[in-house]
Backbone as CSV, one residue per row, in Angstrom:
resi,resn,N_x,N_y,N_z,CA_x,CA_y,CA_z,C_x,C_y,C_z
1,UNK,-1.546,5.622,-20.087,-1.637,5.984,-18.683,-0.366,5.513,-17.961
2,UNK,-0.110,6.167,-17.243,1.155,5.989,-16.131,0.989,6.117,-15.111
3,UNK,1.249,4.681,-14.421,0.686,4.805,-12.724,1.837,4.768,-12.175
4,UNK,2.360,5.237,-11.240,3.123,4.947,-10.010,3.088,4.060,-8.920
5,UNK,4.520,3.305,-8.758,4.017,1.859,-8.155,4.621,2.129,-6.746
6,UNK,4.097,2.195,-5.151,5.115,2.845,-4.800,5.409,1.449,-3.599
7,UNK,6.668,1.092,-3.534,7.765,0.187,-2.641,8.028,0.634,-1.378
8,UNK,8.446,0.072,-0.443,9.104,0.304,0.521,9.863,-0.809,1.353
9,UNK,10.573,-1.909,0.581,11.243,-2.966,0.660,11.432,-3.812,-0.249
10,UNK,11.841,-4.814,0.487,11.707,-6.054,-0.102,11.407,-7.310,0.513
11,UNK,9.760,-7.799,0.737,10.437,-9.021,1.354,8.931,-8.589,2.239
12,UNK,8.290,-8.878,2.803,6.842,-9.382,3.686,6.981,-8.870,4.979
13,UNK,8.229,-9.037,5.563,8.220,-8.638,7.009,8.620,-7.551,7.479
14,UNK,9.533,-7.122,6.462,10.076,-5.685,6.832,10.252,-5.144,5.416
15,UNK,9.345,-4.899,4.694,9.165,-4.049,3.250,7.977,-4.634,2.619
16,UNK,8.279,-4.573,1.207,7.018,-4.938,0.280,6.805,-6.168,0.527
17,UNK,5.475,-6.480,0.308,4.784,-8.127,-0.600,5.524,-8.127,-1.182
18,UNK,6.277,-8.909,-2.195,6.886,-9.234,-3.371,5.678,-9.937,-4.242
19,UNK,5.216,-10.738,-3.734,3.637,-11.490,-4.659,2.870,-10.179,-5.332
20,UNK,2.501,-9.000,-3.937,1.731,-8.476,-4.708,2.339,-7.179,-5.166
21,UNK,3.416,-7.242,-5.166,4.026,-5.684,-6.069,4.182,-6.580,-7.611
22,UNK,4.635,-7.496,-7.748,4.673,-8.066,-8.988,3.437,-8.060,-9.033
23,UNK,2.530,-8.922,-8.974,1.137,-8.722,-9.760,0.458,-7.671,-9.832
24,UNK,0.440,-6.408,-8.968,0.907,-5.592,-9.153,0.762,-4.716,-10.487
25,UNK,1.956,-5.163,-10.802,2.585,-4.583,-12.336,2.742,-5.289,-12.946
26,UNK,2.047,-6.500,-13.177,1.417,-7.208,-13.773,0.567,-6.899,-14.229
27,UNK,-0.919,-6.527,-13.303,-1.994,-6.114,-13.772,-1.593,-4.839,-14.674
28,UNK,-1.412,-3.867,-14.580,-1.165,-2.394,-14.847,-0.420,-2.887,-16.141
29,UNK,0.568,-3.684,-16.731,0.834,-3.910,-17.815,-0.753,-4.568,-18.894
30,UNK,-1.030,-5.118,-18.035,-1.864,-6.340,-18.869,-3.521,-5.247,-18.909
31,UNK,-3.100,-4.681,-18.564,-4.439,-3.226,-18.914,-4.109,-2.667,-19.585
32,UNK,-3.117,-2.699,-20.386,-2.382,-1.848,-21.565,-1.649,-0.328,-21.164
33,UNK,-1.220,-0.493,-20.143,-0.495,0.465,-19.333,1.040,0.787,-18.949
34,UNK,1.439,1.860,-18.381,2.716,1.466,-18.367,2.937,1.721,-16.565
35,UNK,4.084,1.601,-15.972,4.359,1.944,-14.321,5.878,2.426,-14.246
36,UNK,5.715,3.248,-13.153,7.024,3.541,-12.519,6.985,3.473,-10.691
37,UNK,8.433,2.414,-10.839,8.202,1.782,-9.087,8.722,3.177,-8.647
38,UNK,8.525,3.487,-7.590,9.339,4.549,-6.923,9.398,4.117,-5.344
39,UNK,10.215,4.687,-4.507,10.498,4.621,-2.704,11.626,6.048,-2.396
40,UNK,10.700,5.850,-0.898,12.067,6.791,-0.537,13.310,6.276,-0.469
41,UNK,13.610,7.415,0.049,15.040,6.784,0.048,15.965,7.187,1.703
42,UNK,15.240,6.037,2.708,15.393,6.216,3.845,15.896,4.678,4.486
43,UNK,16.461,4.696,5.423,16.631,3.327,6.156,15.359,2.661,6.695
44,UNK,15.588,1.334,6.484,14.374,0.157,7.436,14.082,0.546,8.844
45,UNK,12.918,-0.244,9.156,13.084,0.106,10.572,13.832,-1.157,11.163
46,UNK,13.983,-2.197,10.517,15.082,-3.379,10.652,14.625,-3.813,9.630
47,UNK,15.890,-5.145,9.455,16.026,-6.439,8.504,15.627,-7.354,9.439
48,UNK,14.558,-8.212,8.825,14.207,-9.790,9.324,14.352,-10.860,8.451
49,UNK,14.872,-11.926,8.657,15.577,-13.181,8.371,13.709,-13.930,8.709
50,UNK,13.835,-13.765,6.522,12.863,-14.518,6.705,12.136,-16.132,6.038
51,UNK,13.474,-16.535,7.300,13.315,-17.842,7.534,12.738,-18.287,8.544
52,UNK,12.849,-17.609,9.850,12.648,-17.893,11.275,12.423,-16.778,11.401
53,UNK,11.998,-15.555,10.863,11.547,-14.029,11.691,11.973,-13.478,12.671
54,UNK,13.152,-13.978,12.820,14.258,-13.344,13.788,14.747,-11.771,12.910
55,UNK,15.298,-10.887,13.875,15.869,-9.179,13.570,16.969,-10.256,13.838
56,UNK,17.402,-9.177,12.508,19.140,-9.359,12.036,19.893,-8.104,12.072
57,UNK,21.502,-8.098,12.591,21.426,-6.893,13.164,22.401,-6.465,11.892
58,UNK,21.633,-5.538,11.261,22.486,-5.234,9.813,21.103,-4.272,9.486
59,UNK,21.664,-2.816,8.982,21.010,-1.497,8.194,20.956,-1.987,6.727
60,UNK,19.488,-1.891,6.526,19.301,-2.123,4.728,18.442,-0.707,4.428
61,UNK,18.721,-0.379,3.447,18.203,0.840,2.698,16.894,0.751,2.006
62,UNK,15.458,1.308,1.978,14.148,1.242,1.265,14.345,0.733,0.075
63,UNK,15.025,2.493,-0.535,15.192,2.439,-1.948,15.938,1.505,-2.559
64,UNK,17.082,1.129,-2.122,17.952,0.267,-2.716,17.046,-1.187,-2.508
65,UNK,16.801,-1.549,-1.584,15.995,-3.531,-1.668,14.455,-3.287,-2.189
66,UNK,14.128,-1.712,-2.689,12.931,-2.049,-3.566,13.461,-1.971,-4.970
67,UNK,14.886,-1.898,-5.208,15.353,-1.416,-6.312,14.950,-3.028,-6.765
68,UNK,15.555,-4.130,-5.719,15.000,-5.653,-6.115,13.963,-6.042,-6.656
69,UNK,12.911,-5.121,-6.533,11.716,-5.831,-7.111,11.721,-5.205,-8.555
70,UNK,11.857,-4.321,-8.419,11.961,-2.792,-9.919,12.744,-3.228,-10.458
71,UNK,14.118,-4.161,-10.622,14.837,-4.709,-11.487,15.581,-3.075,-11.591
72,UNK,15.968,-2.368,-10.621,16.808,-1.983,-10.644,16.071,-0.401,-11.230
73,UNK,14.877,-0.387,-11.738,14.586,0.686,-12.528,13.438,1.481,-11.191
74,UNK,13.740,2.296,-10.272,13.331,3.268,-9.160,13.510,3.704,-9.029
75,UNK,12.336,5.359,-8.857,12.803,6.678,-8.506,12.515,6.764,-7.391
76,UNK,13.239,7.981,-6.810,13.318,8.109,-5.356,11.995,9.578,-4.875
77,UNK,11.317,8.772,-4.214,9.730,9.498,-3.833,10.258,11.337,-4.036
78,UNK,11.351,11.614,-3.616,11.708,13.114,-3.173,12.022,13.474,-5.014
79,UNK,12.177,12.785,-6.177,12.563,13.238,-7.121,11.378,13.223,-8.316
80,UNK,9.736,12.719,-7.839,8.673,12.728,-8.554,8.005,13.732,-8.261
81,UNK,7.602,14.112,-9.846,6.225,15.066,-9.493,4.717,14.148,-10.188
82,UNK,4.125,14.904,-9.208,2.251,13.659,-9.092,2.165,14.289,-10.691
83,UNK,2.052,15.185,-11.263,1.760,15.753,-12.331,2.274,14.604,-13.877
84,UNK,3.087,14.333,-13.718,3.769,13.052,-14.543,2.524,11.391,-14.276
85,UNK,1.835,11.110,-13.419,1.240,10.348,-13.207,-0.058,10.448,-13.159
86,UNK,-0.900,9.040,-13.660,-2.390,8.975,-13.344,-2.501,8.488,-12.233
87,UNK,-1.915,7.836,-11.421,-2.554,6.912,-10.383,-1.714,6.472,-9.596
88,UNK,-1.791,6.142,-8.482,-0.940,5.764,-7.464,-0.931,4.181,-6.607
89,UNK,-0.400,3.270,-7.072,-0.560,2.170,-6.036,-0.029,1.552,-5.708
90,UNK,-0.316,1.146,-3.970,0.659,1.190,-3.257,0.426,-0.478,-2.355
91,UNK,1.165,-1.782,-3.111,1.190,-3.217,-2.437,1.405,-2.874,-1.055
92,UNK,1.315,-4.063,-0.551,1.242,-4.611,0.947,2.436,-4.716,1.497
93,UNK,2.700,-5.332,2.338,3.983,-5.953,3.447,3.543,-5.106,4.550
94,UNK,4.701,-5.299,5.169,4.538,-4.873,6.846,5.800,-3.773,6.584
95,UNK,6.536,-3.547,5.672,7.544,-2.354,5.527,6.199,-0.828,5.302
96,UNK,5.092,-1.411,5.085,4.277,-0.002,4.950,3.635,0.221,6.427
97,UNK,3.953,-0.976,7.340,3.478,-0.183,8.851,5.176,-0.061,9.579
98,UNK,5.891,-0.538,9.002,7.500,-0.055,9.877,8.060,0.795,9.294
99,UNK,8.227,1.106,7.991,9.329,1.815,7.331,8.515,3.041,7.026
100,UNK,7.417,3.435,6.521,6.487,4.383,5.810,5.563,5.128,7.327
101,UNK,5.367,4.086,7.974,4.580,4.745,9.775,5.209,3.651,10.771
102,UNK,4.310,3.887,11.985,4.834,3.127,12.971,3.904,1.796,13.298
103,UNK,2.771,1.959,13.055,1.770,1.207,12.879,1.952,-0.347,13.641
104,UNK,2.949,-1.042,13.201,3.246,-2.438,13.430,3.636,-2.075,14.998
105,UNK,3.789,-1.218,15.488,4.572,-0.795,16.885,3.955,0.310,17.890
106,UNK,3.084,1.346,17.223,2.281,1.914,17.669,1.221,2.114,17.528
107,UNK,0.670,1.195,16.764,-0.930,1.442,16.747,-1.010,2.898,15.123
108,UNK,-2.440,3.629,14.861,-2.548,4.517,14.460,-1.931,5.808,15.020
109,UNK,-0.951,5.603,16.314,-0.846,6.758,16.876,0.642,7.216,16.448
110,UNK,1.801,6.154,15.705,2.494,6.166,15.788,2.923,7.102,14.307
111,UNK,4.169,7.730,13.788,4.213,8.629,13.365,4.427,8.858,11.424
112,UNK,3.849,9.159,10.671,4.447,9.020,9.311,5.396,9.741,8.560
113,UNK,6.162,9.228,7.825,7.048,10.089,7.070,6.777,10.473,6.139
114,UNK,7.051,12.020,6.218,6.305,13.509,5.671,6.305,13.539,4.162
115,UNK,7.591,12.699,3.320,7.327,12.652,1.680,6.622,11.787,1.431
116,UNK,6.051,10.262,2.066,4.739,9.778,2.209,3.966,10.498,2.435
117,UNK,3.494,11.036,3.762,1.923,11.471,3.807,1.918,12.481,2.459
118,UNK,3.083,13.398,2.179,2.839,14.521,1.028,2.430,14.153,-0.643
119,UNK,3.021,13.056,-0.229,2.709,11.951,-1.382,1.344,11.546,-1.740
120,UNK,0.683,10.821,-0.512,-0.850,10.223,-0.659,-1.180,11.699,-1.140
121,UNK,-1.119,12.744,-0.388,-2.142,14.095,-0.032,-2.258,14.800,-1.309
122,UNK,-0.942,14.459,-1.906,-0.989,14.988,-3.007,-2.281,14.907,-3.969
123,UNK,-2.067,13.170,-4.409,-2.489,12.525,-5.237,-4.241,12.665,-5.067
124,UNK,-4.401,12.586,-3.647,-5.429,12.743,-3.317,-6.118,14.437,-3.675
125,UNK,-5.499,15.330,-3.371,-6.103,16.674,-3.520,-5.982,16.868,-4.724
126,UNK,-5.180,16.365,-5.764,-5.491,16.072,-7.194,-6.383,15.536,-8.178
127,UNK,-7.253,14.712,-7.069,-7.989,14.021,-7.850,-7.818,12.825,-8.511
128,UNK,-6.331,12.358,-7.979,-6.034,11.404,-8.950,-5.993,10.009,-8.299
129,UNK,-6.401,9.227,-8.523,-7.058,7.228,-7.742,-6.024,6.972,-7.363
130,UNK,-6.223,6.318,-6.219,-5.070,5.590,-5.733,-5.559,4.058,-5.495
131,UNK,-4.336,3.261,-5.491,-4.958,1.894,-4.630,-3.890,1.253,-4.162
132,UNK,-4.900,0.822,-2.545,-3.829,0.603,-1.488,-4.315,-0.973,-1.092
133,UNK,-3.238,-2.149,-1.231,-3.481,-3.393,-0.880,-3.102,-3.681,0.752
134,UNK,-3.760,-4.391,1.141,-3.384,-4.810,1.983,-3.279,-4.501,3.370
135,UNK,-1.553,-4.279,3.649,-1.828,-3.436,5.114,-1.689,-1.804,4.968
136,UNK,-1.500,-1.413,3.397,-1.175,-0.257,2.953,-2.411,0.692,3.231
137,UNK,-3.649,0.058,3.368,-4.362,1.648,3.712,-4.307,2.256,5.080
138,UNK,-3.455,1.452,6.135,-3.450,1.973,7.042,-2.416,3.540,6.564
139,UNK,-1.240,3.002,6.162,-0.171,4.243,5.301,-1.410,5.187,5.131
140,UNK,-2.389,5.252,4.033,-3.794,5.964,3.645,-4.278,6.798,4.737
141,UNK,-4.498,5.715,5.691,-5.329,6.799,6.942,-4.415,7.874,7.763
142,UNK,-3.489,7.140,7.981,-2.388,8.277,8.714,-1.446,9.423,7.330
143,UNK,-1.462,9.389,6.240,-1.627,10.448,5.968,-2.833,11.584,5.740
144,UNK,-4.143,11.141,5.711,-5.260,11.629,5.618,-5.954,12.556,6.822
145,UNK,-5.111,11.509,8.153,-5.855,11.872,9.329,-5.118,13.283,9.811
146,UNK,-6.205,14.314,9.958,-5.960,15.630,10.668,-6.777,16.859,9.209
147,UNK,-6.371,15.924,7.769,-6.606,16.830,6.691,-8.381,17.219,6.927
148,UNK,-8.380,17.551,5.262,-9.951,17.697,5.429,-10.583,16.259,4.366
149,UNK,-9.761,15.471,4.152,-10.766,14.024,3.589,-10.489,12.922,4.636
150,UNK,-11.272,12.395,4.161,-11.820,11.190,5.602,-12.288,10.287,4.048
151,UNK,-11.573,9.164,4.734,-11.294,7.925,3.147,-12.226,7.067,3.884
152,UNK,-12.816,6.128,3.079,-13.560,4.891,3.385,-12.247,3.925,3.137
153,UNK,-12.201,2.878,3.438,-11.021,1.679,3.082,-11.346,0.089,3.817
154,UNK,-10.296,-0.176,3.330,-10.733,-1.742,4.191,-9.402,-2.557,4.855
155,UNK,-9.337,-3.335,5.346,-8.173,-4.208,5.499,-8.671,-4.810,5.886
156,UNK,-9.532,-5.846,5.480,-9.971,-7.224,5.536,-11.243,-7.241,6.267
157,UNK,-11.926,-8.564,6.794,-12.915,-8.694,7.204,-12.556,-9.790,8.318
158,UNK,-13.529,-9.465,9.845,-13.546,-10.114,11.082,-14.552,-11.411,10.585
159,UNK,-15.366,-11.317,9.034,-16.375,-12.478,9.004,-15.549,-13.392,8.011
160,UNK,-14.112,-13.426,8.013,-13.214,-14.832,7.456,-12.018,-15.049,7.636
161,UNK,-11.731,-15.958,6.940,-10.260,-16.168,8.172,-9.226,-15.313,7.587
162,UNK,-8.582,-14.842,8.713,-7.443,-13.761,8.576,-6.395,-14.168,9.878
163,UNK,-4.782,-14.125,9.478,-4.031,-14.755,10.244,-3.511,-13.086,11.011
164,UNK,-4.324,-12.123,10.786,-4.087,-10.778,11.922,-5.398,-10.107,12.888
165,UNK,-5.569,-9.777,13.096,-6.513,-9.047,14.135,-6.978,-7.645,13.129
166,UNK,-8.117,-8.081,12.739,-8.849,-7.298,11.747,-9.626,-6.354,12.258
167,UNK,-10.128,-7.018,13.196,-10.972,-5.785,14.015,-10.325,-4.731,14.510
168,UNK,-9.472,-4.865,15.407,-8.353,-4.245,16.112,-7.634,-3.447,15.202
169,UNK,-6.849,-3.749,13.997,-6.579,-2.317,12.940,-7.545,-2.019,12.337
170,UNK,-8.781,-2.175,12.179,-9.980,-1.233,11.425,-10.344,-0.235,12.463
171,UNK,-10.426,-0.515,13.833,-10.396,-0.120,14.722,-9.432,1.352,14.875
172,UNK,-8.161,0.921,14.546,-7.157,1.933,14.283,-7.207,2.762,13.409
173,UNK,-7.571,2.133,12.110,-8.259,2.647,10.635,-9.331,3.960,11.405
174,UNK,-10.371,3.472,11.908,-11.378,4.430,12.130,-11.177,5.353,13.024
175,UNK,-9.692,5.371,14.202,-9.249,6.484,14.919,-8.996,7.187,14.233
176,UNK,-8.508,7.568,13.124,-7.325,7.939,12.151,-8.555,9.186,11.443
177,UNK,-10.096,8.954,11.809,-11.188,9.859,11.388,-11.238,9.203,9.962
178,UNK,-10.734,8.487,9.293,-11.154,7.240,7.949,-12.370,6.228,8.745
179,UNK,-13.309,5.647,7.714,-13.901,4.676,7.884,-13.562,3.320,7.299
180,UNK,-13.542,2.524,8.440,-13.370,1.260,7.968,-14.231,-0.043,7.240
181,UNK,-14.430,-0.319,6.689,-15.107,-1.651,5.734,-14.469,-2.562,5.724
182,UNK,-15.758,-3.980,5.910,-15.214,-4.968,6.026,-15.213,-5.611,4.542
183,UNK,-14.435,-6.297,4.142,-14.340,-7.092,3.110,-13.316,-7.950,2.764
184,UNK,-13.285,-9.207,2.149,-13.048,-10.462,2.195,-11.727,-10.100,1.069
185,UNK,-10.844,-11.536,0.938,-10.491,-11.328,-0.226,-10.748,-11.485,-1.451
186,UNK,-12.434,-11.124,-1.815,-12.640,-11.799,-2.893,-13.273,-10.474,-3.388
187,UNK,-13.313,-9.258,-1.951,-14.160,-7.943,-2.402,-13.255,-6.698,-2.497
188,UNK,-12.863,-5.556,-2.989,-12.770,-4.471,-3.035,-13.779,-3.544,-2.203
189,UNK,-13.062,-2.045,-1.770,-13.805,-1.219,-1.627,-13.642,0.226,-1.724
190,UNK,-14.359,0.822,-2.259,-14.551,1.788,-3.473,-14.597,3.225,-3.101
191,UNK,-13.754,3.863,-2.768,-14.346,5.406,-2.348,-14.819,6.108,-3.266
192,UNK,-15.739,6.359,-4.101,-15.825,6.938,-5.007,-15.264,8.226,-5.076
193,UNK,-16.017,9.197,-4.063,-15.715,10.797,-3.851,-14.193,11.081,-3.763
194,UNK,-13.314,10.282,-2.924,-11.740,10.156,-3.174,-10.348,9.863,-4.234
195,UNK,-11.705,8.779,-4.722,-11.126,7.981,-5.731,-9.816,7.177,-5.082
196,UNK,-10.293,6.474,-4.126,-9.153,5.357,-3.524,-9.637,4.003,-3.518
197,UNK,-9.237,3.078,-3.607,-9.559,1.440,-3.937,-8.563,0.923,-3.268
198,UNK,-9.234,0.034,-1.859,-8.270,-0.382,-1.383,-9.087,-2.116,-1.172
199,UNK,-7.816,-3.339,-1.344,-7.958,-4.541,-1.681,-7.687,-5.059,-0.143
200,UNK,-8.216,-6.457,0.005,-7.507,-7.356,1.649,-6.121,-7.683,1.222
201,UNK,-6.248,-8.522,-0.265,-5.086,-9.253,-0.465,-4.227,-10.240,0.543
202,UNK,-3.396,-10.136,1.318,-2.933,-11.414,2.020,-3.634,-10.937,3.417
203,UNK,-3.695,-9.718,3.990,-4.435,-9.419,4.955,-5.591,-10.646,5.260
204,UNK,-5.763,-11.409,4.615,-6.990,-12.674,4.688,-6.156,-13.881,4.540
205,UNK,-6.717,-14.938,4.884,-6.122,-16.586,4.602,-6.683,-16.093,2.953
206,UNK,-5.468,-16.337,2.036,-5.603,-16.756,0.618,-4.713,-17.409,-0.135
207,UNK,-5.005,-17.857,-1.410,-4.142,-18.264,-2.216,-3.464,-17.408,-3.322
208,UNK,-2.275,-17.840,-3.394,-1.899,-16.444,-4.823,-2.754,-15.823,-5.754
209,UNK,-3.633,-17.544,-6.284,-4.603,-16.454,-7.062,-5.760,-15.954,-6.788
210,UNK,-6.237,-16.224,-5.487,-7.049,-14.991,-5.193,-6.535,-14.134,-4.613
211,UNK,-5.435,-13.829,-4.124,-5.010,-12.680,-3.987,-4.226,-12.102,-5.635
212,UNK,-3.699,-12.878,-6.531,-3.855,-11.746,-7.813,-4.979,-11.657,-8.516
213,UNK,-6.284,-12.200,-8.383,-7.827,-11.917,-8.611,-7.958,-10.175,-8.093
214,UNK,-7.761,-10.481,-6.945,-8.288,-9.452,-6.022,-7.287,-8.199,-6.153
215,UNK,-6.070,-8.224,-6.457,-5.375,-7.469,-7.375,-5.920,-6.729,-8.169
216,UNK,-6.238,-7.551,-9.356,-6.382,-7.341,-10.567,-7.733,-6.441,-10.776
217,UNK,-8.827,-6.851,-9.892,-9.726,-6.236,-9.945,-9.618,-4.487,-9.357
218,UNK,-8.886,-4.898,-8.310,-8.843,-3.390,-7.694,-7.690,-2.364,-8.698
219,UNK,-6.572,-3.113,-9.793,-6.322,-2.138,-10.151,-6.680,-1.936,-11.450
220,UNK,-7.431,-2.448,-12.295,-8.871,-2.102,-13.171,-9.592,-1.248,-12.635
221,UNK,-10.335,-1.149,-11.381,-10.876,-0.349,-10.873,-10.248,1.212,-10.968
222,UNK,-8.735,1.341,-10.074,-8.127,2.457,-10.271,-8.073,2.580,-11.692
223,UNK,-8.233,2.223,-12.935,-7.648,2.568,-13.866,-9.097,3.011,-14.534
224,UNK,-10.013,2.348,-13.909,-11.306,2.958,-14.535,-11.505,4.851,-14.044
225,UNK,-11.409,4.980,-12.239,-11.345,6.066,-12.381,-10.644,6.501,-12.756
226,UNK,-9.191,6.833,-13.217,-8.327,7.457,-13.408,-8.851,8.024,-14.939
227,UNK,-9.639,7.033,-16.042,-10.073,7.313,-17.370,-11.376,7.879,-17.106
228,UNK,-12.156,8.318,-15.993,-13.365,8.592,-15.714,-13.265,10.230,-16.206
């Protein structure tokens, strides 16, 4: 099986998790599998210095600082076809509400980029599982929202501790015509009819290894449907 891993930085504040794109593809190896990272290949919506979370005034490229995590080995979203892949999944950071939508800045209202949404929509009208950690199912709902599927998903739960406002993007989640679910980082949640699996992962107060627990489970899960 060959899943697609898909990036959009480097780095927590303005691109990928790095924790959870490695574990990640971690898991997906250690299931006896193989991956290919891929990103577009578009500019940040900024660089943050993340030492002090100050904007630094300097243009960094998607593709190229997810090339950092991929060890250099990334295709560029505009040069894949879904047909080459079982499965799609897509780690966390805050580069999937700045760089991929607007999310971190406009709410659900703000706008996505079109080889993303064509991307999820794809995978999705294919039939083929996806799984989205973190703050990534919001990415999920705003390509979904207007189509004809309406995803179940989660990004965490208002009943534990979470260092973001959970209610308030599920909230956004459920404008988007997706339903939102609450769940911890210790739960997954399951669309069956979609075949999407989306995890809290750092979206919650956790530790690495329950957030690569909670990984691991959700991308077993995708890999179960994908062999279903």
């Amino acid at each position: 099986m060959n899943i697609a891993v898909l990036l959009h930085g480097s780095g927590v504040y303005d691109g990928t998790e790095i924790h959870e794109a490695v574990l990640t593809l971690l898991a997906i190896e250690e299931a006896g599998h193989t991956y290919a990272c891929i990103a577009p290949n578009i500019n940040q919506h900024h660089v943050v210095n993340h030492l002090n979370g100050e904007e630094m005034q300097e243009t960094r490229n998607v593709l190229v600082e997810s090339a950092r995590i991929a060890r250099g080995e990334v295709k560029d979203v505009s040069d894949i076809h879904i047909e080459d892949y079982d499965a799609l999944l897509m780690p966390g950071g805050f580069g999937t509400a700045k760089n991929f939508t607007k999310w971190a800045f406009e709410g659900p209202d703000g706008e996505i980029v079109e080889s993303i949404k064509n991307l999820v929509l794809g995978f999705v009208s294919a039939s083929k599982p996806i799984g989205a950690l973190c703050m990534s199912p919001t990415t999920v709902a705003k390509a979904l929202q207007g189509s004809e599927f309406s995803a179940t998903l989660t990004v965490g739960s208002t009943e534990a501790a979470s260092p973001y406002d959970i209610g308030a993007i599920s909230q956004g989640v459920n404008s988007t015509g997706a339903h939102a679910e609450m769940r911890t980082v210790n739960e997954i949640a399951v669309d069956e009819k979609l075949k999407i699996v989306t995890a809290p992962c750092y979206m919650m107060e956790a530790s690495i290894t329950e957030v690569r627990n909670n990984i691991k489970e959700a991308v077993n899960t995708v890999i179960d449907l994908a062999s279903a």
